[in-house]
Backbone bond lengths (Angstrom), bond angles and torsions (degrees), N, CA, C in turn:
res aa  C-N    CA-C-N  psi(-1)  N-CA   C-N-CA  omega(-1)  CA-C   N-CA-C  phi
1 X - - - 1.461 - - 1.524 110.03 -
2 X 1.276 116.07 138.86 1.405 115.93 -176.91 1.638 102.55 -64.44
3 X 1.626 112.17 167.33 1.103 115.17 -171.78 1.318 133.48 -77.08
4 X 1.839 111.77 -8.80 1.471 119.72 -170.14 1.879 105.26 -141.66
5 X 1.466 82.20 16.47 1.736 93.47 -177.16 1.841 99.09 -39.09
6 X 1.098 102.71 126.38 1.625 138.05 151.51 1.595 92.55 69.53
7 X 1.600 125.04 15.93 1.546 110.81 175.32 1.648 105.22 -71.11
8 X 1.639 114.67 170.51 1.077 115.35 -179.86 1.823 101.96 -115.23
9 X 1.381 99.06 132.79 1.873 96.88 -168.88 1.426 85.04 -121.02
10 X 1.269 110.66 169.32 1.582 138.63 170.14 1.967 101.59 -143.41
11 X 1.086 111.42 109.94 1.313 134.53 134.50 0.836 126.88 -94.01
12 X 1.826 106.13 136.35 1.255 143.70 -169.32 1.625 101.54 -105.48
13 X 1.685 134.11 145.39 1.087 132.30 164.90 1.676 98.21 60.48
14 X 1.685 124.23 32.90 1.383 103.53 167.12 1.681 143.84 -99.42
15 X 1.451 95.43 37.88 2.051 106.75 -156.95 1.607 68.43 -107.27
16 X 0.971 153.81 6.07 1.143 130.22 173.91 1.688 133.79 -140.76
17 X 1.348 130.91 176.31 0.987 142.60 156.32 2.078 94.62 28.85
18 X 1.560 90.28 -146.80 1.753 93.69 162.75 1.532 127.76 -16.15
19 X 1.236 113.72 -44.00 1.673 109.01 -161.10 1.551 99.99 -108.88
20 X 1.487 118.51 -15.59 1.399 120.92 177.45 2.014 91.94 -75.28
21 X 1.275 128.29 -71.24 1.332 128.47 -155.37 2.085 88.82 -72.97
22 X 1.124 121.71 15.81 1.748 95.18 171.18 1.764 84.83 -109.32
23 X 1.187 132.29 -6.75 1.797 132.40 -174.87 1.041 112.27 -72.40
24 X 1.922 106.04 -53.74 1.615 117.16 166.94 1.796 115.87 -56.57
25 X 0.868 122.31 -27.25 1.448 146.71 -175.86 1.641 90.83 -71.17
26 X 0.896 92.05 -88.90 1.893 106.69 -163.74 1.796 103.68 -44.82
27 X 1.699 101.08 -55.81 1.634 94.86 173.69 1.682 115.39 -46.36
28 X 1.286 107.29 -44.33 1.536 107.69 -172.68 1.442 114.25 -64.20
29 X 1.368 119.39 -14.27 1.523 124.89 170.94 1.419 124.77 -99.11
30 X 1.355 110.23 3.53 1.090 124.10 159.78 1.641 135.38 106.52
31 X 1.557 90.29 13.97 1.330 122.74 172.27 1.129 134.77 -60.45
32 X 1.571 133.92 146.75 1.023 114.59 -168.01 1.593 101.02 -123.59
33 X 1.173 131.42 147.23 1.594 131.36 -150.85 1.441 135.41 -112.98
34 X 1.286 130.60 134.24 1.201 116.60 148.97 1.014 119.06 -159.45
35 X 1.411 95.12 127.18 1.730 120.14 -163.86 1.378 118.54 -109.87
36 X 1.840 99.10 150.83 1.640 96.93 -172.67 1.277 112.45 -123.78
37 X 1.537 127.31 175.02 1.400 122.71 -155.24 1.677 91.48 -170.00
38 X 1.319 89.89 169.70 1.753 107.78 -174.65 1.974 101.54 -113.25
39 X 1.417 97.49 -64.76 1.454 104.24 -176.57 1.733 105.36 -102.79
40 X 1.783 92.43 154.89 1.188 120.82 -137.72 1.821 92.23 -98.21
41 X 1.289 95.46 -22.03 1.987 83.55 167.68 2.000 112.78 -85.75
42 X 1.413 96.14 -26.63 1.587 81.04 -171.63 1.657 102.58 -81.28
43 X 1.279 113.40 -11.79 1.712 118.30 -146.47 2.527 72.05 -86.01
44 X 1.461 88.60 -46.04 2.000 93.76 -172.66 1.908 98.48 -51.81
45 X 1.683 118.11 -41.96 1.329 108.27 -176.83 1.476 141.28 -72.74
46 X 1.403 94.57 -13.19 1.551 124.44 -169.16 1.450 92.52 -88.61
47 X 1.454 110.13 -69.51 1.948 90.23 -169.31 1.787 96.56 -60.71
48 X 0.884 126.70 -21.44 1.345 111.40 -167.49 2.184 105.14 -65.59
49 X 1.250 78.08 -32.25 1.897 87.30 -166.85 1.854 96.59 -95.57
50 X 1.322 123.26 -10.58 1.648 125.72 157.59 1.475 122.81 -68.91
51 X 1.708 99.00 -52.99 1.554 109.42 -176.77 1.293 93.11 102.03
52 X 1.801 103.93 -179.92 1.227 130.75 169.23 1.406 129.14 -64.91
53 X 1.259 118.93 -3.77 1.418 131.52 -174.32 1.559 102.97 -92.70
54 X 1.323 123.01 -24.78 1.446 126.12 166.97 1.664 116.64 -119.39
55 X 1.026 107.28 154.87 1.493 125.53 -173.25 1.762 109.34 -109.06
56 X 1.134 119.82 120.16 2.009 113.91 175.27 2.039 84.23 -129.02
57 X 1.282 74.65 134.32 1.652 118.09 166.89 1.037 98.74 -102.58
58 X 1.829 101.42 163.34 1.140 125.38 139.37 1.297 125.09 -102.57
59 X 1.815 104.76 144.43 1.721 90.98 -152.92 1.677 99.60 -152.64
60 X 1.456 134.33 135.95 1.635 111.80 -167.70 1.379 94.92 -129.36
61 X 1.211 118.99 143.48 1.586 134.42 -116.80 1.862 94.99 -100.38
62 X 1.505 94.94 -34.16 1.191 120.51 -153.51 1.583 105.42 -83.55
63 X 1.247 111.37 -14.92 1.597 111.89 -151.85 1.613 91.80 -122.88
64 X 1.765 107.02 137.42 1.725 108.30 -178.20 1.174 109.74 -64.98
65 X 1.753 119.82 -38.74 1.289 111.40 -151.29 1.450 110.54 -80.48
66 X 1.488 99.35 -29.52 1.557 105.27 173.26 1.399 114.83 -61.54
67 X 1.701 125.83 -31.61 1.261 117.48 -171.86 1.080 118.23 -82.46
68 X 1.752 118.61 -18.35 1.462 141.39 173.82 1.857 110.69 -57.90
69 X 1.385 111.28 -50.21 0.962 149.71 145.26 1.475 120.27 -1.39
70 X 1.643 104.91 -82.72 1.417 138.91 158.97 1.196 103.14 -40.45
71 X 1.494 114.71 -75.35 1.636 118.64 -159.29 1.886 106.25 -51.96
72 X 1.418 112.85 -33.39 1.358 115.16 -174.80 1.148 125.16 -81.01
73 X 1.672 116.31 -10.60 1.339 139.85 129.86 1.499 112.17 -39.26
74 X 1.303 126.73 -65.30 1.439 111.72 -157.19 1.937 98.77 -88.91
75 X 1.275 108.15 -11.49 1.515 103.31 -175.61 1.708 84.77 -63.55
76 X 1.710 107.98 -75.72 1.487 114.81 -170.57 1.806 110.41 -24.46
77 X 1.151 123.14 -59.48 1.419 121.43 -159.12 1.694 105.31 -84.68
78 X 1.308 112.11 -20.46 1.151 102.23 -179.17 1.804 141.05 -134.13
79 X 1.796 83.16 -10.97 1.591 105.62 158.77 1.853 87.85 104.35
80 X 1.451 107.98 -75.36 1.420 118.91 -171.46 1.689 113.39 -148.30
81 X 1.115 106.87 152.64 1.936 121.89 -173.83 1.256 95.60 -91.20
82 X 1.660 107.56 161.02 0.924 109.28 178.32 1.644 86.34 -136.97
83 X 1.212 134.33 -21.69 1.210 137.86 175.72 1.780 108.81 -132.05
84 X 1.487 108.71 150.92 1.843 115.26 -172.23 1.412 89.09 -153.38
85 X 1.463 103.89 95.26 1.301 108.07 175.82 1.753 110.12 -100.56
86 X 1.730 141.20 114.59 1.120 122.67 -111.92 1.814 75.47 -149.68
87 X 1.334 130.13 84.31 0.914 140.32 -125.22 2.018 102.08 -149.54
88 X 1.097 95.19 7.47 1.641 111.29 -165.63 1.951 94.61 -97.18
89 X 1.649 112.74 136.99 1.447 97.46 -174.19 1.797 86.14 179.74
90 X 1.548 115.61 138.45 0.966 127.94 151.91 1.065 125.65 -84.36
91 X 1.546 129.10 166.22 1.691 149.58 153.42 1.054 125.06 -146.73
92 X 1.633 124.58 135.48 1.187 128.14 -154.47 1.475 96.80 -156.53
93 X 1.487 118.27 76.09 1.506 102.60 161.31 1.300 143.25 -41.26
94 X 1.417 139.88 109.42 1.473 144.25 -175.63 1.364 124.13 -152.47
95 X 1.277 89.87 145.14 1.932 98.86 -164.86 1.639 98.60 -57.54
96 X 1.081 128.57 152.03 1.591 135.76 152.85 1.409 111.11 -22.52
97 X 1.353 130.13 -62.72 1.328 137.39 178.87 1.098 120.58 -48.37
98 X 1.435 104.32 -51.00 1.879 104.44 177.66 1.240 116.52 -93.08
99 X 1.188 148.20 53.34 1.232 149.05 178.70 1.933 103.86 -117.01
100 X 1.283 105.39 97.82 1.406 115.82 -171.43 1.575 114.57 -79.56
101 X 0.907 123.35 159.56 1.367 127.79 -168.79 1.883 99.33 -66.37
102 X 0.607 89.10 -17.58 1.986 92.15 -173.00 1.652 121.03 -83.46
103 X 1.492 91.06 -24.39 1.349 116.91 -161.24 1.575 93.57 -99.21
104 X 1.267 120.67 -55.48 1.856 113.13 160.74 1.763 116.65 -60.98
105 X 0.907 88.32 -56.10 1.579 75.97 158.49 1.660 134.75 -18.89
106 X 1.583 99.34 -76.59 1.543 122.77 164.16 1.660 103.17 -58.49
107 X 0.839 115.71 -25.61 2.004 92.92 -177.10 1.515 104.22 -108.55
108 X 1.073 139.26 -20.09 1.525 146.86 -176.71 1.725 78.54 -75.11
109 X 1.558 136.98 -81.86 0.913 148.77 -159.28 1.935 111.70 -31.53
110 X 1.089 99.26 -70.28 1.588 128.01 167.48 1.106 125.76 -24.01
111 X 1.812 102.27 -67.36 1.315 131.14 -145.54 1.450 115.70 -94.48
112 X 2.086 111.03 -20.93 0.944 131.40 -150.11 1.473 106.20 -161.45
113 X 1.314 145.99 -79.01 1.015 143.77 135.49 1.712 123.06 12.84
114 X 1.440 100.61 -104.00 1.666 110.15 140.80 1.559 128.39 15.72
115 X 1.834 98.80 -72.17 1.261 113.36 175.90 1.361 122.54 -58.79
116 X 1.718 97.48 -50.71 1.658 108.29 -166.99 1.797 111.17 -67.02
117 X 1.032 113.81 -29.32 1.534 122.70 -177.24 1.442 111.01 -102.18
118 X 1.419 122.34 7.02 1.513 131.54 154.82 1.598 113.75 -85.79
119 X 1.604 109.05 -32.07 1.572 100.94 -165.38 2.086 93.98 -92.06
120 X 1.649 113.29 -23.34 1.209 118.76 -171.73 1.786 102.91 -66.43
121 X 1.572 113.18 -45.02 1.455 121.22 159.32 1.359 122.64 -43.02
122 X 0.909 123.68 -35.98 1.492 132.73 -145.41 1.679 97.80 -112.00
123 X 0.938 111.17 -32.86 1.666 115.90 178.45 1.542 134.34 -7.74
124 X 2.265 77.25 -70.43 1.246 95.76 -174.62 1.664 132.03 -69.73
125 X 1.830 92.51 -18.83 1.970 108.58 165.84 1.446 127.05 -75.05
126 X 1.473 89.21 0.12 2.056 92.06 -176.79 1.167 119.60 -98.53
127 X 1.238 113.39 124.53 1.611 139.81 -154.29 1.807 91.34 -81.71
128 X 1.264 106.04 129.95 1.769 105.24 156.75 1.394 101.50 -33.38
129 X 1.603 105.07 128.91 1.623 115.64 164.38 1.060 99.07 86.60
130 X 1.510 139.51 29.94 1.330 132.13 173.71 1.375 99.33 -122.63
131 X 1.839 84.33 140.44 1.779 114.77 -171.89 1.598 109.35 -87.33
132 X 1.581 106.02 134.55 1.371 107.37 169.29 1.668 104.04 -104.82
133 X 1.203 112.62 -178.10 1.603 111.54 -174.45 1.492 93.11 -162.99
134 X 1.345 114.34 130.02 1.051 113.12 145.91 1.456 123.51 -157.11
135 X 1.685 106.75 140.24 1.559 116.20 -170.10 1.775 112.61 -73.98
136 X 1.656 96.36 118.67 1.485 106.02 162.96 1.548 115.73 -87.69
137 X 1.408 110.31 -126.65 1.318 118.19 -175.31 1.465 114.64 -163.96
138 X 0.735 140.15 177.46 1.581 141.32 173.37 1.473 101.65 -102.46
139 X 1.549 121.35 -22.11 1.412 117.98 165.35 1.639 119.86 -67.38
140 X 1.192 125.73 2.53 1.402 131.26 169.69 1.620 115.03 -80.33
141 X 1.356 105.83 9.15 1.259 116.47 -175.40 1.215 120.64 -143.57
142 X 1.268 113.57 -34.50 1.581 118.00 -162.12 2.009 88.29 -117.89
143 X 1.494 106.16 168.53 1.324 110.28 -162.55 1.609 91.78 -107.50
144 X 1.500 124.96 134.15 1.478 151.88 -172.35 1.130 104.89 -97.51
145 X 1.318 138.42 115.71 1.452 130.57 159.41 1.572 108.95 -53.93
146 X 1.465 119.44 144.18 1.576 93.18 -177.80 1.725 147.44 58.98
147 X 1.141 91.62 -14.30 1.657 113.08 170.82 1.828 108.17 -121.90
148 X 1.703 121.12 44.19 1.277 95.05 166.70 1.754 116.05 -89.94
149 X 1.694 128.77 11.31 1.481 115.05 -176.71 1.443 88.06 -88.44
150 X 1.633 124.96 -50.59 1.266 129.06 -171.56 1.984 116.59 -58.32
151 X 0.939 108.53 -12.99 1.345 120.70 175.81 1.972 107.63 -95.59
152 X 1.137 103.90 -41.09 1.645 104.61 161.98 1.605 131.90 -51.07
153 X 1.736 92.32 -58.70 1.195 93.83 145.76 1.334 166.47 -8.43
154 X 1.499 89.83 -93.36 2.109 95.94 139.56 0.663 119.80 -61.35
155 X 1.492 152.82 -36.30 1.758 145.93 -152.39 2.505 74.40 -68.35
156 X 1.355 94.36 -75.30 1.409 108.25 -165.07 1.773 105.63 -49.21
157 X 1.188 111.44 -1.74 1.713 108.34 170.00 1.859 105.26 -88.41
158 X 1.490 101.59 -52.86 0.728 120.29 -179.80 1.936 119.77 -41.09
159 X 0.669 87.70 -58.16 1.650 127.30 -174.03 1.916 99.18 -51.23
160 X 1.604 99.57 -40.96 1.794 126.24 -171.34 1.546 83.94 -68.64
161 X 1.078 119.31 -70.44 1.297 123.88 -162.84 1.359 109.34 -53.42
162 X 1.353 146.31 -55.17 1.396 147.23 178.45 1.418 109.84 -55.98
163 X 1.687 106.28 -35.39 1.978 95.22 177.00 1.445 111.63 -68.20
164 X 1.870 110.39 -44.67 1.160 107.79 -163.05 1.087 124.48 -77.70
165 X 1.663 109.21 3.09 1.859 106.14 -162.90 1.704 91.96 -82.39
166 X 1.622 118.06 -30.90 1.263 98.22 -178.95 1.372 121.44 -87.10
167 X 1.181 116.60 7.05 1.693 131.72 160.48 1.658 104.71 -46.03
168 X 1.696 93.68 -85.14 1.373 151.60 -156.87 1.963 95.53 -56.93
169 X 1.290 121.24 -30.98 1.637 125.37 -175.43 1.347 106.51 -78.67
170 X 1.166 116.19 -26.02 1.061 145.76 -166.79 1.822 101.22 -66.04
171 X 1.063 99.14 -39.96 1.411 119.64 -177.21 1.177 118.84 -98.96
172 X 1.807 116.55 4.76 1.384 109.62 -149.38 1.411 162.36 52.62
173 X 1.236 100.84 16.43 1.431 154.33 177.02 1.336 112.75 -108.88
174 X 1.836 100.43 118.23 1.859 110.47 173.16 1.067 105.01 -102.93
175 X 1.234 103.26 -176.25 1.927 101.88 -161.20 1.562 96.93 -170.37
176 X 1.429 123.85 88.65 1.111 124.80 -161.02 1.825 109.15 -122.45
177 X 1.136 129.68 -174.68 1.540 121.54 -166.35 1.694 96.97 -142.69
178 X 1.314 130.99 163.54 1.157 143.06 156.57 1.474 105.72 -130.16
179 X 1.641 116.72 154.92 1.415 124.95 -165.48 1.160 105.44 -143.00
180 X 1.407 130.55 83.87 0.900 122.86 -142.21 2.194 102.09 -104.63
181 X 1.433 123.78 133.71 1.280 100.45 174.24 0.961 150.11 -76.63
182 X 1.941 144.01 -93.75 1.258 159.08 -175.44 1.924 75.76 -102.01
183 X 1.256 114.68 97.79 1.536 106.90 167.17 1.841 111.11 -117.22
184 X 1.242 105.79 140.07 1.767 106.51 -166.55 1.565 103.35 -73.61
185 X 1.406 126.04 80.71 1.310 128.22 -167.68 1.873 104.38 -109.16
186 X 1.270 107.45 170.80 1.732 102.96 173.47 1.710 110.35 -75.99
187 X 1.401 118.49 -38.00 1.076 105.81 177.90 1.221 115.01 -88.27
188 X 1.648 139.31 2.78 1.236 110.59 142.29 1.733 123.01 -74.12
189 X 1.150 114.65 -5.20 1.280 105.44 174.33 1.475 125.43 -88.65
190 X 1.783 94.27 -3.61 1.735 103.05 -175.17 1.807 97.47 -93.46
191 X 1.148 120.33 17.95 1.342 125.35 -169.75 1.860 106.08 -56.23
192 X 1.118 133.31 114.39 1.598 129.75 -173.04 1.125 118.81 -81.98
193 X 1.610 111.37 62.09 1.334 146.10 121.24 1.161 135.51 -46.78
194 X 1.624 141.05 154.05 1.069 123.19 162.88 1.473 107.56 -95.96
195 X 1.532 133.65 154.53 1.484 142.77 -136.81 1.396 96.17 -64.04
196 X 1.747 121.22 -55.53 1.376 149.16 -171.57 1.954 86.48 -39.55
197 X 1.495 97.12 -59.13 1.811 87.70 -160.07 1.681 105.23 -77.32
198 X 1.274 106.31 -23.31 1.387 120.03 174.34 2.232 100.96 -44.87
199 X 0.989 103.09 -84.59 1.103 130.44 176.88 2.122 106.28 -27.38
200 X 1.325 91.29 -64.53 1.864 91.68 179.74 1.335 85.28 -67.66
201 X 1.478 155.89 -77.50 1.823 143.90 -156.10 1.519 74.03 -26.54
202 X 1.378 102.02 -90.94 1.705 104.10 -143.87 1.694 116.58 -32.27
203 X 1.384 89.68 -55.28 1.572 86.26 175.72 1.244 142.36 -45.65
204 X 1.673 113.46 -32.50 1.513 123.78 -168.80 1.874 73.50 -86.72
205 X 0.956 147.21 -62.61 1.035 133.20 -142.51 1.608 102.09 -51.38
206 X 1.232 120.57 -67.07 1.436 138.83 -157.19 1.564 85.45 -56.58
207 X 1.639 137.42 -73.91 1.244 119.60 163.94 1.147 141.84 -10.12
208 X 1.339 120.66 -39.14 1.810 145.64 -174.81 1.622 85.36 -70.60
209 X 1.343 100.53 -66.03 1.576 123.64 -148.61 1.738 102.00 -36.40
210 X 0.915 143.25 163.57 2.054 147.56 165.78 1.445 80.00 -90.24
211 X 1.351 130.24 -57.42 1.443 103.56 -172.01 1.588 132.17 -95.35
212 X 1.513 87.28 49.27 1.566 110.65 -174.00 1.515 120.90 15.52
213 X 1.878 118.54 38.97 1.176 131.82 -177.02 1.406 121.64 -157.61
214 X 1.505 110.36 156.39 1.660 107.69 151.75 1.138 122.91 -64.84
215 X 1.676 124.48 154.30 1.623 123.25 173.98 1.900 97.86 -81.82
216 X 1.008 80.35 179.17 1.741 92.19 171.38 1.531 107.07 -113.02
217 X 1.497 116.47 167.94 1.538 115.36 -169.92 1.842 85.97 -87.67
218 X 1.048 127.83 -30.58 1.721 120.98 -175.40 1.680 108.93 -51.74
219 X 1.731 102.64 -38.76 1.218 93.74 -178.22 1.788 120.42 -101.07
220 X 1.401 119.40 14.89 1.450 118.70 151.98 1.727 101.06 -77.23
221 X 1.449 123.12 -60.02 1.554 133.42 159.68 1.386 106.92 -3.24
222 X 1.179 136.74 -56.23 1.258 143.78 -158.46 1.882 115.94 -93.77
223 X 1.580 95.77 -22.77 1.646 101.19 151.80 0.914 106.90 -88.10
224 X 0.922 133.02 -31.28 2.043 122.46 -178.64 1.252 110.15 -50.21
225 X 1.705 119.88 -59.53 0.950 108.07 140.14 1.404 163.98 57.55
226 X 1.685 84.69 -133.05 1.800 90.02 168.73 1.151 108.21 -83.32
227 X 1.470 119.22 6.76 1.738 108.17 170.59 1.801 102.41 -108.63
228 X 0.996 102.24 29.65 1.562 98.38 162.75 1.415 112.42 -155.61
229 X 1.169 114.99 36.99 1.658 139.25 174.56 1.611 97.03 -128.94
230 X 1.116 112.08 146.28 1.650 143.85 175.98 1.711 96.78 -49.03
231 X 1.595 109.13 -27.52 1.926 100.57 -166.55 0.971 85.35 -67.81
232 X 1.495 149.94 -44.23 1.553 136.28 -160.96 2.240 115.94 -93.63
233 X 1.414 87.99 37.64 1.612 78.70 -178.92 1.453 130.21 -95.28
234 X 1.199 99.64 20.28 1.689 120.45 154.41 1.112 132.73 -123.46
235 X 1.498 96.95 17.45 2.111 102.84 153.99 1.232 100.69 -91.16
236 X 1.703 111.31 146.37 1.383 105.13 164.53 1.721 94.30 -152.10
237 X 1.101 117.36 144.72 1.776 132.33 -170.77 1.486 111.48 48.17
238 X 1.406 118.85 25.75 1.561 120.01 173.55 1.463 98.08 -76.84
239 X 1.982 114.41 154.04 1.471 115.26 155.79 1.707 90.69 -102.34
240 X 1.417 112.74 139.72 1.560 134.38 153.73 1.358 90.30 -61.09
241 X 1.534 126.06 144.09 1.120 137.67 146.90 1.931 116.85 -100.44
242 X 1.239 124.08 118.04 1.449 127.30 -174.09 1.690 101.49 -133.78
243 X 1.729 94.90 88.76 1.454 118.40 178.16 1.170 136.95 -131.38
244 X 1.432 101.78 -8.77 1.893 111.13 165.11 2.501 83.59 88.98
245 X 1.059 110.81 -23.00 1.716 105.22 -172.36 1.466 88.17 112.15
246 X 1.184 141.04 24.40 1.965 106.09 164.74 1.601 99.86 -90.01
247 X 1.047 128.74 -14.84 1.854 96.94 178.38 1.252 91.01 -67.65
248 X 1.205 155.59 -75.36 1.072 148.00 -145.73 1.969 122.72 -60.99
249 X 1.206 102.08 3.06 1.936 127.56 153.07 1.587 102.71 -112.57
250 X 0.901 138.93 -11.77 1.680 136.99 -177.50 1.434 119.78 -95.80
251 X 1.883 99.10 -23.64 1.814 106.67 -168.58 1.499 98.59 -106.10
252 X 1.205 122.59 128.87 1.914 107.70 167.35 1.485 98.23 -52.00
């Protein structure tokens, strides 16, 4: 039997990169869907490339009413979750100086915020034995040139997940994290850089890297996963690390 035959999931951030290849993933295991999105051509390509067996909204991560919203979406279509894979997250490299009050705002909101009043929404639809997920970063640990709000962020997502798993067990409900590293996604490639500097980042990185590369989003997909399949039902408040080994050249 496939691994998620007839569960009901909700992804967050899934028209794309990471959360687009764990949809194809999850559909192929037998899942049944509903996925969220920001823009209105990828959110039109995704159900188109899901089908009728899943549903993608548009949905903004940041805002209660919209997430209130959402959740009454997945109650309506599906009664109750059995998986909330929560996978939605900005980045915005910027010097210390320029980081405007509007602009923390939007990523504290998103990144963290977002999360905490998605899993508080979502509560009441989660079936005993239902998996939460949510994507950190390897920047919750290691120091970002230019990325220290977005690295706060996660540390403080991160951080959500370890209080709440012993909340959340309580209920029969795990609540686990993935961290994923240098991964070859579209929005790291939409980084507002010019290509030239685009190109050396990537490069010194993959150099740094032990596995002298980027991961792919198929293979964070594949921890998602086993943390929302029954093989993982004695993790509870762990972060997955998915880094190829550079924190471990990045951390003394």
């Amino acid at each position: 039997m496939k691994k998620l035959h007839e569960k009901n999931i909700l992804i967050t951030g899934g028209t794309s990169g990471i959360g687009l290849a764990t949809a194809r993933l999850f559909k192929n295991e037998g899942a049944r869907l509903l996925v969220t999105g920001r823009d209105n051509d990828r959110i039109e390509a995704t159900q188109r490339e899901l089908g009728s067996d899943a549903l993608v909204v548009q949905s903004e991560a940041a805002n209660l009413s919209s997430i209130q919203h959402l959740i009454a979406q997945a109650k309506h279509r599906f009664t109750t979750l059995d998986v909330l894979f929560l996978n939605t997250g900005v980045a915005s490299p910027t010097p210390l100086g320029k980081v405007s009050e509007s602009a923390f705002d939007e990523m504290v909101d998103i990144n963290f915020k977002g999360i905490f009043f998605a899993i508080q929404e979502a509560l009441p639809l989660l079936n005993k034995g239902a998996s939460i997920i949510v994507t950190t970063s390897i920047a919750n640990k290691t120091g970002t040139p230019l990325c220290s709000l977005y690295g706060a962020t996660k540390a403080a997502t991160r951080s959500l997940v370890q209080s709440l798993s012993l909340d959340l067990i309580q209920k029969g409900i795990r609540i686990n994290a993935i961290s994923p590293g240098p991964i070859d996604t579209e929005g790291f490639n939409r980084l507002p850089v010019p290509a030239e500097v685009l190109k050396n980042i990537k490069d010194d990185i993959a150099n740094r890297s032990p596995s002298r590369r980027f991961g792919t989003s198929d293979e964070v997909a594949k921890v998602a996963l086993f943390l929302a399949s029954d093989d993982s039902s004695y993790i509870v408040g762990e972060e997955i690390v998915v880094d190829g080994g550079i924190t471990h050249v990045c951390l003394p």
